[in-house]
MDAnalysis code that builds the backbone (N, CA, C; Angstrom):
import MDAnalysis as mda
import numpy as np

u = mda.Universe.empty(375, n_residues=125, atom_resindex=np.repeat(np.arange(125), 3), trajectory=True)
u.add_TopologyAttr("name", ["N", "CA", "C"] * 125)
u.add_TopologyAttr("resid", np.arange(1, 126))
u.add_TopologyAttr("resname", ["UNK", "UNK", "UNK", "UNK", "UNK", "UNK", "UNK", "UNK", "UNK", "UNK", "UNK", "UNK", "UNK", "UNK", "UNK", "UNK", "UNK", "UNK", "UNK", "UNK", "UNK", "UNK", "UNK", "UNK", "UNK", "UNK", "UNK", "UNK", "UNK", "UNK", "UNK", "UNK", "UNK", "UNK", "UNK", "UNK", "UNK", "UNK", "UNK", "UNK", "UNK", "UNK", "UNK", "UNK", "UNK", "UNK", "UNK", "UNK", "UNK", "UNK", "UNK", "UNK", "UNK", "UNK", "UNK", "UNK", "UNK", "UNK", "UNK", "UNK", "UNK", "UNK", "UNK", "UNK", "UNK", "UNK", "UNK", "UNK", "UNK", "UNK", "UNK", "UNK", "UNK", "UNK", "UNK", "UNK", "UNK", "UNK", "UNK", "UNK", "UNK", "UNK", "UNK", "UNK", "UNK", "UNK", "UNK", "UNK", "UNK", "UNK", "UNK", "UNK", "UNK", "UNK", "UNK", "UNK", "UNK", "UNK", "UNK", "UNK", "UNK", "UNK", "UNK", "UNK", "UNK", "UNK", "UNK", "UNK", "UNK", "UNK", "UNK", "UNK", "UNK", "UNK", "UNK", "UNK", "UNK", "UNK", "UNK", "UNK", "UNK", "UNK", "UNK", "UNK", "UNK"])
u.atoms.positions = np.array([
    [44.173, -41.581, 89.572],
    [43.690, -41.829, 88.228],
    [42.167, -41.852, 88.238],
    [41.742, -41.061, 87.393],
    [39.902, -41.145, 87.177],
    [39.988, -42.550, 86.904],
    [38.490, -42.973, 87.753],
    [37.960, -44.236, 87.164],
    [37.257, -44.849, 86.253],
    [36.824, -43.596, 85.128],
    [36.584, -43.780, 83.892],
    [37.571, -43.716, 83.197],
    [37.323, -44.375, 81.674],
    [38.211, -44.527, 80.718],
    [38.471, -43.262, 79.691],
    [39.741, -43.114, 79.509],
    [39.951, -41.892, 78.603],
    [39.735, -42.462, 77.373],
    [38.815, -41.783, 76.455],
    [38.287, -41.542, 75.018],
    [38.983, -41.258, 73.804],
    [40.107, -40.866, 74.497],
    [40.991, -39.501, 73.289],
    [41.128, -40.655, 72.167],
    [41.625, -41.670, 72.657],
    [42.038, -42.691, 71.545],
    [41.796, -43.128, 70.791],
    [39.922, -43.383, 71.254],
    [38.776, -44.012, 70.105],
    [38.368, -43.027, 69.738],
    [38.419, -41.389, 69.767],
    [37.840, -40.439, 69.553],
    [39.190, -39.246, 68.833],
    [40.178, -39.528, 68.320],
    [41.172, -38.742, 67.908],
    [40.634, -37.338, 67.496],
    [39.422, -37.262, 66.662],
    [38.825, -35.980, 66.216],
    [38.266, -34.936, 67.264],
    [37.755, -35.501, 68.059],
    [37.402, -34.649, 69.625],
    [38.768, -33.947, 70.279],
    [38.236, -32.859, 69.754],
    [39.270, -31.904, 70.786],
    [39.006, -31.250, 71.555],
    [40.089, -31.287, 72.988],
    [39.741, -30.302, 74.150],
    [40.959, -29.848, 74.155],
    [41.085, -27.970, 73.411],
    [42.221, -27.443, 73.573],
    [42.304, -26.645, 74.388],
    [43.272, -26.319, 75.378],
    [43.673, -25.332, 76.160],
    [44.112, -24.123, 75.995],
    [43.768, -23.073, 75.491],
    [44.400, -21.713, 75.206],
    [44.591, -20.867, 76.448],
    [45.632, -20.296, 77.075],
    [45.828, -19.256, 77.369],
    [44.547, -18.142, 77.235],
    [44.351, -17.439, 78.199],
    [43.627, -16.110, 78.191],
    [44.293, -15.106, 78.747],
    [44.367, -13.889, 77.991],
    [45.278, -12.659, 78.549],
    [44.525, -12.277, 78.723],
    [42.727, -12.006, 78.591],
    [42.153, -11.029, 79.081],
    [41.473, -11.076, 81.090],
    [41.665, -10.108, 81.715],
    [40.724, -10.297, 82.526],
    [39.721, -10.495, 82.553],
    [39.742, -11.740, 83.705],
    [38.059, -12.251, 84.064],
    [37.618, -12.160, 85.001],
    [35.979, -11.559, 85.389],
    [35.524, -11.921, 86.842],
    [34.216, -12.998, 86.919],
    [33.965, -13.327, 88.084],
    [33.037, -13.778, 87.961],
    [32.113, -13.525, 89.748],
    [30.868, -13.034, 89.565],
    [30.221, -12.990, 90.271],
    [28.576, -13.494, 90.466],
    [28.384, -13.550, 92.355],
    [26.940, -14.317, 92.404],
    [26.692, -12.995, 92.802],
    [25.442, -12.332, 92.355],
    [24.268, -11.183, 93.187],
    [25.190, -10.383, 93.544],
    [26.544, -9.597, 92.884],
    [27.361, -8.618, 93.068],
    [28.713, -9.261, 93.815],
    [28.512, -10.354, 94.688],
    [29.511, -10.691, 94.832],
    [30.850, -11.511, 94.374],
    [32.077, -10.840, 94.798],
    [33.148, -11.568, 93.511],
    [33.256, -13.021, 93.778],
    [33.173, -13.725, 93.153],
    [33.969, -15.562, 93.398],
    [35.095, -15.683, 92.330],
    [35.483, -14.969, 91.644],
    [36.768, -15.181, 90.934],
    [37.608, -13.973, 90.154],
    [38.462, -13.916, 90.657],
    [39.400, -12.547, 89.616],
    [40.209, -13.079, 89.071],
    [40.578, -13.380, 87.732],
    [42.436, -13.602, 87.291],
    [41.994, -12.824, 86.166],
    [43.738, -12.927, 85.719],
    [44.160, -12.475, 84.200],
    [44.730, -14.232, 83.728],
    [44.666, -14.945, 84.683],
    [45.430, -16.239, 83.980],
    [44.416, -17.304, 84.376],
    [43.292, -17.467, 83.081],
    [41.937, -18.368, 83.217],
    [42.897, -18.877, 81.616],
    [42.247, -20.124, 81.869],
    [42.561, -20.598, 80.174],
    [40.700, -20.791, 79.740],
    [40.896, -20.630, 78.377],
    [39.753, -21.310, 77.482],
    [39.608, -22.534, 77.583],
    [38.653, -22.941, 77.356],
    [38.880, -25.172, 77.417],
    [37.715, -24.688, 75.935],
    [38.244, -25.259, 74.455],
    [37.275, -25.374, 73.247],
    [37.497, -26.397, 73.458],
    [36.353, -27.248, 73.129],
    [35.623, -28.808, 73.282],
    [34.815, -28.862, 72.507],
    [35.256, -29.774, 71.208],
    [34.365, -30.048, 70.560],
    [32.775, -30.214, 70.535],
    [32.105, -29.667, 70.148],
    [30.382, -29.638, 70.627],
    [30.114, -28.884, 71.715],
    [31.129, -28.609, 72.162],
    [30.806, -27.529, 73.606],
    [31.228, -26.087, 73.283],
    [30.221, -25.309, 73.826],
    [30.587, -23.752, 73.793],
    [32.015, -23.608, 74.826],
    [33.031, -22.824, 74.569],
    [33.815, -22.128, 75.164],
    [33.663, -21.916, 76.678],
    [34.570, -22.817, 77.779],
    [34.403, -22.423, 79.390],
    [35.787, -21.563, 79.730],
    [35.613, -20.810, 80.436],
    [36.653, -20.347, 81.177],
    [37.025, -21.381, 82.655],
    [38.330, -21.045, 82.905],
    [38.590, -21.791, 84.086],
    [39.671, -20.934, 84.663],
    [39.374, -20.810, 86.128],
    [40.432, -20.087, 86.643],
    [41.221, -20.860, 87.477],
    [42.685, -20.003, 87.967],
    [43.224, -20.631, 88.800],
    [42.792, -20.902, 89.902],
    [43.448, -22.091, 90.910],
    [42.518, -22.050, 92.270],
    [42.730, -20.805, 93.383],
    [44.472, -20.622, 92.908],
    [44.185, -19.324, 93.896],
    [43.247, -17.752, 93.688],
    [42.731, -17.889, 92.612],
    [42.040, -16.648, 91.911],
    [40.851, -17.286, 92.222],
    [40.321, -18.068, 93.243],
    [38.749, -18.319, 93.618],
    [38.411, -18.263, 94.983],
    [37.484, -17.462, 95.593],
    [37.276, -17.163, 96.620],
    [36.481, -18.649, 97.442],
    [37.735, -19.447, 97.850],
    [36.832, -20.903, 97.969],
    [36.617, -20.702, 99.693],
    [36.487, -19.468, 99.830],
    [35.590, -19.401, 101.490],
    [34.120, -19.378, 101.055],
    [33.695, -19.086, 100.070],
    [32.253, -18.770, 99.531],
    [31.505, -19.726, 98.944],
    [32.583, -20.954, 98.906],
    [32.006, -22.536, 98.245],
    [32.237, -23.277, 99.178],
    [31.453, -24.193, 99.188],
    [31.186, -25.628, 99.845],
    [31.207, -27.067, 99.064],
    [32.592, -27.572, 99.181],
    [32.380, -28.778, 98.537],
    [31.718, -30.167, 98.831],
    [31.172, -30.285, 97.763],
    [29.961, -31.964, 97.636],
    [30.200, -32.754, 97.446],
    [29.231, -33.850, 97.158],
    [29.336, -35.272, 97.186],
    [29.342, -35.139, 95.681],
    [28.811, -34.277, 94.646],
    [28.734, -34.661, 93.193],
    [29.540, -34.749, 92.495],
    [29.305, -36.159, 92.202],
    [30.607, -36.235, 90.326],
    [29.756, -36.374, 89.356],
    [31.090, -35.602, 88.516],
    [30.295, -36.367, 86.680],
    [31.800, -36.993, 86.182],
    [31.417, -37.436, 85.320],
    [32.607, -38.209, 84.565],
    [32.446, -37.587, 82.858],
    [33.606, -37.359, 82.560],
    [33.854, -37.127, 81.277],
    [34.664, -37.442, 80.369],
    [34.210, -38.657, 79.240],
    [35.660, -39.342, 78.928],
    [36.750, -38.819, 77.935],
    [36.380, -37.425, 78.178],
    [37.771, -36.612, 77.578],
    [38.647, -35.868, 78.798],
    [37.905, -35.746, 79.866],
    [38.858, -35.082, 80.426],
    [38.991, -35.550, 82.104],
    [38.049, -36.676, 82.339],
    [37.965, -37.540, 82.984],
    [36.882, -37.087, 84.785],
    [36.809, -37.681, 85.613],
    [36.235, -37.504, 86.945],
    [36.084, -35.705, 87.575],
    [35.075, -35.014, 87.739],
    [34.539, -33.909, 88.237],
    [34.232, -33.870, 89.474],
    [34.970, -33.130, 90.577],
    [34.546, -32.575, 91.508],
    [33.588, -31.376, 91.052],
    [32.357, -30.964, 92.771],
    [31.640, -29.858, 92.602],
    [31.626, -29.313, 93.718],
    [31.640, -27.869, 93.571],
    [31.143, -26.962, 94.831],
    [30.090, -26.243, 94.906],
    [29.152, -25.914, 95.809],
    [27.899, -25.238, 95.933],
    [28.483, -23.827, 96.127],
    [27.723, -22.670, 95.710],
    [28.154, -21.086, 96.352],
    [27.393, -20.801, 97.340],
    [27.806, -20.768, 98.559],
    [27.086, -20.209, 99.620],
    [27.569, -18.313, 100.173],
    [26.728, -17.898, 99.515],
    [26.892, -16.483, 99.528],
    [25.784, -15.853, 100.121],
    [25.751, -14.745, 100.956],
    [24.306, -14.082, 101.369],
    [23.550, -15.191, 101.358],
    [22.134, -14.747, 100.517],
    [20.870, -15.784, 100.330],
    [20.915, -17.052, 99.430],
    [21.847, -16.546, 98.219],
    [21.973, -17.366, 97.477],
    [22.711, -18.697, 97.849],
    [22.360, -19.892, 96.924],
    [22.660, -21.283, 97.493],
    [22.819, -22.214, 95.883],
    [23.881, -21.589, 95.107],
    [23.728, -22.244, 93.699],
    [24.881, -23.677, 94.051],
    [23.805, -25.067, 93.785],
    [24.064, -26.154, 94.142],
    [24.733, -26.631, 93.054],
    [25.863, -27.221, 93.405],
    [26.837, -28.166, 92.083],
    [27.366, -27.198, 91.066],
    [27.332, -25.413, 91.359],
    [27.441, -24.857, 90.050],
    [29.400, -24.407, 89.950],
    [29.861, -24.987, 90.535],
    [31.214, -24.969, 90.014],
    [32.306, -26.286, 90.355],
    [32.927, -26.481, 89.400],
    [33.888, -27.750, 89.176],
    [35.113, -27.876, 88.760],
    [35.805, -28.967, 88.886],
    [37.496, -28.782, 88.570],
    [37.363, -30.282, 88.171],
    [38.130, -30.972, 87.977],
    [39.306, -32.106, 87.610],
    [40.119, -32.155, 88.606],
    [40.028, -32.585, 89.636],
    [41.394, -32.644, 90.068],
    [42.303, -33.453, 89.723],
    [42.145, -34.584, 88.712],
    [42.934, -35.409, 88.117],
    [42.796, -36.002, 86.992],
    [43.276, -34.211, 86.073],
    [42.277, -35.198, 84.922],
    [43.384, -35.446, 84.003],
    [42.414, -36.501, 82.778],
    [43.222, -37.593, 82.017],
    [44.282, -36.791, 81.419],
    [45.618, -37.847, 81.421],
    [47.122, -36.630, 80.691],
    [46.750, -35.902, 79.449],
    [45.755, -35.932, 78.790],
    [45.521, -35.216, 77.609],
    [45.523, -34.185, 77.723],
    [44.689, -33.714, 78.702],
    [44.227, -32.215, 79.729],
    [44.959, -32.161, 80.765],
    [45.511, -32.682, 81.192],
    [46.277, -32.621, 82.389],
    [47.064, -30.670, 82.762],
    [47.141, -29.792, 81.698],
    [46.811, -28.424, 82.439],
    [45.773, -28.001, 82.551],
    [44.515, -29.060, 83.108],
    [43.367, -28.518, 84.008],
    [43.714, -29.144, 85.491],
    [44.540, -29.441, 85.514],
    [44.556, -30.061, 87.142],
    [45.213, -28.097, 87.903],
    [44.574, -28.098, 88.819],
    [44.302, -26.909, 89.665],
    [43.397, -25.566, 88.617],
    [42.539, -25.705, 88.241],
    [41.591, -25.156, 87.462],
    [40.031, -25.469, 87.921],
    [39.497, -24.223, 88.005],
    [37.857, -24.401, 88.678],
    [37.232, -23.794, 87.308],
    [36.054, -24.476, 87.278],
    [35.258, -23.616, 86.152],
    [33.879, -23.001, 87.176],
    [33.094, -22.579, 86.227],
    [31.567, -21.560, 86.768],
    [30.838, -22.214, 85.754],
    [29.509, -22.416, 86.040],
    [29.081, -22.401, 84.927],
    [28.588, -21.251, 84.778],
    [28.350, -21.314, 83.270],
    [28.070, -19.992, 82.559],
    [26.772, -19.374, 83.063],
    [25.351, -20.523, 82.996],
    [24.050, -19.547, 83.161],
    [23.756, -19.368, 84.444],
    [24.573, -19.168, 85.226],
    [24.183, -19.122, 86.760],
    [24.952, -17.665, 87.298],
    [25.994, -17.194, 86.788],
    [27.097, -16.560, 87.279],
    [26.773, -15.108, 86.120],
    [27.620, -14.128, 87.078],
    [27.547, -12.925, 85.902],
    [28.985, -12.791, 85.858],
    [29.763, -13.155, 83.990],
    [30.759, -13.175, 84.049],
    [31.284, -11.425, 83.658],
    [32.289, -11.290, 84.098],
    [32.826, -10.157, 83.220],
    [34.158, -10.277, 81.905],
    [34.545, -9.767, 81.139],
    [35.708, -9.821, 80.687],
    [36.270, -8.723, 80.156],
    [37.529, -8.360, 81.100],
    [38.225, -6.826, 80.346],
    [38.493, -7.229, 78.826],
    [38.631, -6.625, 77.894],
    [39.516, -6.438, 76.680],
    [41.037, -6.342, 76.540],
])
């Protein structure tokens, strides 16, 4: 159980919905791939732009190094992070999961995100 408190309750209007994505996604550092699926969901979050998240087996986690960093979020609760250690590049804290997050979201548990301004995403149609 995250050790922060889930929000959903005092916050009913805040939504974090999960959609399905049929389109293909990639995601790469300096040409190289760190993620392929066709089965990423959307996470819309109120006040937040649109993240993709992929499955864990659709992430090349030989190319990440996991850290000491958390964040806490009281919609979707406690954040793991991984650094990309690729070639030269060394992007610190720039990808994260839930591994246990609050039952609201609870189909983000085995889900990694990217962040967006660090990564070059692709998306088929």
């Amino acid at each position: 159980m995250p050790k922060g408190e889930s929000l959903h309750h005092r916050y009913p209007d805040h939504r974090v919905d999960l959609e399905p994505c049929a389109a293909r996604v990639r995601v790469r550092s300096g040409g190289v791939l760190l993620a392929d699926s066709a089965r990423t969901l959307s996470v819309l979050e109120s006040r937040h732009d649109p993240v993709s998240y992929f499955p864990r087996e659709d992430v090349r986690f030989d190319l990440l190094e996991a850290t000491d960093h958390e964040t806490f979020c009281p919609f979707k609760g406690e954040a793991s992070y991984w650094s990309v250690k690729s070639g030269d590049a060394a992007l610190e804290n720039s990808v994260w999961s839930y591994e246990d997050p609050f039952p609201e979201v609870a189909g983000l548990k085995g889900y990694v995100a990217f962040y967006a301004d660090r990564f070059e995403f692709e998306r088929d149609a």
